[in-house]
C-alpha positions in Angstrom: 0.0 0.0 0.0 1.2 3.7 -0.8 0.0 6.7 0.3 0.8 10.3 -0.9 -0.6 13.2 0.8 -0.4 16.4 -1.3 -1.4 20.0 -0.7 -3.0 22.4 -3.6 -1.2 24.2 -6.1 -3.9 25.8 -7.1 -7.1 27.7 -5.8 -9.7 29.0 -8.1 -13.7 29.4 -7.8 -16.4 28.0 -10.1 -20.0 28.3 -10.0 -22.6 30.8 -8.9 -22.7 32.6 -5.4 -21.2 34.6 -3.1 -17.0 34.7 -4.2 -14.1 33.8 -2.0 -11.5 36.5 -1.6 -8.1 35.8 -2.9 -8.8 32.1 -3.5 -5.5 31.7 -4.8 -4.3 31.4 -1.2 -6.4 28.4 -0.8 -2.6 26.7 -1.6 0.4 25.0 0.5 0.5 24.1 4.1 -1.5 26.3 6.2 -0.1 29.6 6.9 -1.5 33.5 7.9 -3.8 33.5 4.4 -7.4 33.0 3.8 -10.5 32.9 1.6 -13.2 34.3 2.5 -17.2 34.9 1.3 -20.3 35.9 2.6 -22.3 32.8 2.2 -24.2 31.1 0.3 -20.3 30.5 -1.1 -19.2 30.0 -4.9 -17.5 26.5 -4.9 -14.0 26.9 -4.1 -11.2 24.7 -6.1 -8.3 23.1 -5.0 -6.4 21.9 -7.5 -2.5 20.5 -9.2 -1.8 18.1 -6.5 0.8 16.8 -8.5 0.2 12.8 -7.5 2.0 10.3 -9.4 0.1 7.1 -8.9 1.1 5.1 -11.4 -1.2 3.3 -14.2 -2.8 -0.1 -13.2 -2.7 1.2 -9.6 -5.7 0.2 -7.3 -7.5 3.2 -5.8 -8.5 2.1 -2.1 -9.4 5.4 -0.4 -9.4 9.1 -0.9 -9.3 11.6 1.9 -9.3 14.9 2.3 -8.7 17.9 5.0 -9.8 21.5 4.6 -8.7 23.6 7.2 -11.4 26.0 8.3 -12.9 28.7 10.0 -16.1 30.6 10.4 -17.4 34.5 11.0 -19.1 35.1 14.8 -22.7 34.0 13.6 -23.3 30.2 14.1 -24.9 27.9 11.6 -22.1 27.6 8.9 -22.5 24.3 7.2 -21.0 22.9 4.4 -22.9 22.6 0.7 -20.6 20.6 -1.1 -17.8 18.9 -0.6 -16.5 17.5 -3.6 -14.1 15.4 -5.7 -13.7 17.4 -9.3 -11.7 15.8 -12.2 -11.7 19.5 -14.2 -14.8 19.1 -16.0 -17.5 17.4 -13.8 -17.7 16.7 -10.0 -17.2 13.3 -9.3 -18.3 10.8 -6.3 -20.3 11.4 -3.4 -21.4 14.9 -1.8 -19.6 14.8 1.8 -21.4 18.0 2.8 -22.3 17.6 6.6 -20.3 14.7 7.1 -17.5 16.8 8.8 -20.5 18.7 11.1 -20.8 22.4 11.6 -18.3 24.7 11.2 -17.3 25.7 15.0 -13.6 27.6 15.2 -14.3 31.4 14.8 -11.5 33.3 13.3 -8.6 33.3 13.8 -9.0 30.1 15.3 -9.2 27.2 12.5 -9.9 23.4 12.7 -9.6 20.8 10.0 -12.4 18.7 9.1 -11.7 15.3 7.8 -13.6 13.8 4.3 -13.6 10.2 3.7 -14.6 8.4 0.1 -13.8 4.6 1.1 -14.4 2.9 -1.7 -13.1 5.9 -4.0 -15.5 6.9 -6.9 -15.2 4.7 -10.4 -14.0 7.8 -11.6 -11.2 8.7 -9.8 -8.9 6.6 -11.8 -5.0 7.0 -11.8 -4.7 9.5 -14.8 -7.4 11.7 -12.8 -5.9 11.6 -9.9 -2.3 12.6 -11.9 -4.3 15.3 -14.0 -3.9 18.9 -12.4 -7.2 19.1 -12.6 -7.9 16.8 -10.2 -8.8 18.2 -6.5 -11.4 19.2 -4.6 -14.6 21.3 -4.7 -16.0 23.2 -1.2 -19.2 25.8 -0.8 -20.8 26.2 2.2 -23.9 28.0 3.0 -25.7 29.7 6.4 -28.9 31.2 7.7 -27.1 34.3 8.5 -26.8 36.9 5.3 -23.6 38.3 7.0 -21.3 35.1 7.8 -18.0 34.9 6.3 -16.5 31.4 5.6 -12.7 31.1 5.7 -10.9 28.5 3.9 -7.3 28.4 4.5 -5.2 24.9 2.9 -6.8 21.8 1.9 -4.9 18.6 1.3 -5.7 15.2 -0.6 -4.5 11.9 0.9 -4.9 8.9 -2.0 -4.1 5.2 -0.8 -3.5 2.9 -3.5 -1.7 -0.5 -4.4 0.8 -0.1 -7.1 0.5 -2.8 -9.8 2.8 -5.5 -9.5 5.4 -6.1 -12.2 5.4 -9.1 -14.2 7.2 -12.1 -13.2 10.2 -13.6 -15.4 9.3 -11.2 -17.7 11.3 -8.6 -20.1 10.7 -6.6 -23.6 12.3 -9.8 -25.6 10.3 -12.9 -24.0 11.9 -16.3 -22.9 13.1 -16.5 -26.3 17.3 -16.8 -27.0 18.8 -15.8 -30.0 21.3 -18.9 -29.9 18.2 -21.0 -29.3 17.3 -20.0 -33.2 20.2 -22.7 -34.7 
């Protein structure tokens, strides 16, 4: 079994909705930067994780981490949360799954998303694609709450295929075997 755990390289938004602020620091390990939106959120990408899991390899789980962080009004939930191979969303909505949003700036927490078995889709030239990554929007009762959104990582497990036996590019067969 390998895993690789990967932050974004990337931050965009997509969709309709309130925008994030400066969603390009939605990138890296964790650190003083943010995006932000008045809710309900556009969906906010992270993308260009830059796995290598080679072809043939069996996908077991995906998981994910966002770290977070909400205005003072309570309520904040998420909307979606994601998978996105660049063009479509793929697997399971894990909204809810990680609960409410509780840190209140500038405190954060990370909530943890699971997709065990990993969607048919999420095959190894997805997950290599930079393209690949992660879609979040969340969405509250309360017109002025601001949603933060600091880093977000991908964690793939897989099984690497296993070579061939006794096998090369040329076969079993000898050239002085030929006489």
């Amino acid at each position: 079994m390998t895993v690789e755990t990967k932050y974004a390289g990337t931050g965009s938004t997509r969709g309709s909705g309130n925008d994030w602020y400066l969603p390009i620091y939605y990138v890296g390990v964790p650190d003083a930067y943010w995006a932000a939106g008045p809710i309900v959120t556009r969906q906010l990408v992270g993308s260009n994780f830059g796995f290598i899991v080679p072809d043939g390899s069996t996908v077991s789980q995906i998981r994910a981490g966002i770290h977070r962080s909400k205005g003072l009004e309570a309520g904040l939930q998420d909307l979606t949360v994601r998978l996105f191979d660049g063009l479509v969303l793929i697997g399971a909505n894990h909204a809810g799954e990680a609960g409410d949003w509780i840190a209140t700036y500038p405190a954060w927490e990370e909530a943890i998303y699971v997709w065990n078995p990993p969607p048919a889709a999420a095959t190894p030239a997805v997950l290599r694609s930079a393209d690949f990554g992660i879609v979040l929007a969340a969405t509250s009762g309360f017109p002025t709450q601001i949603a933060y959104a600091e880093s977000v990582w991908i964690e793939i497990s897989y099984t690497p295929p296993t070579p061939m036996a006794n096998h090369s590019w040329w076969g079993p067969f000898r050239w002085w075997d030929a006489a």
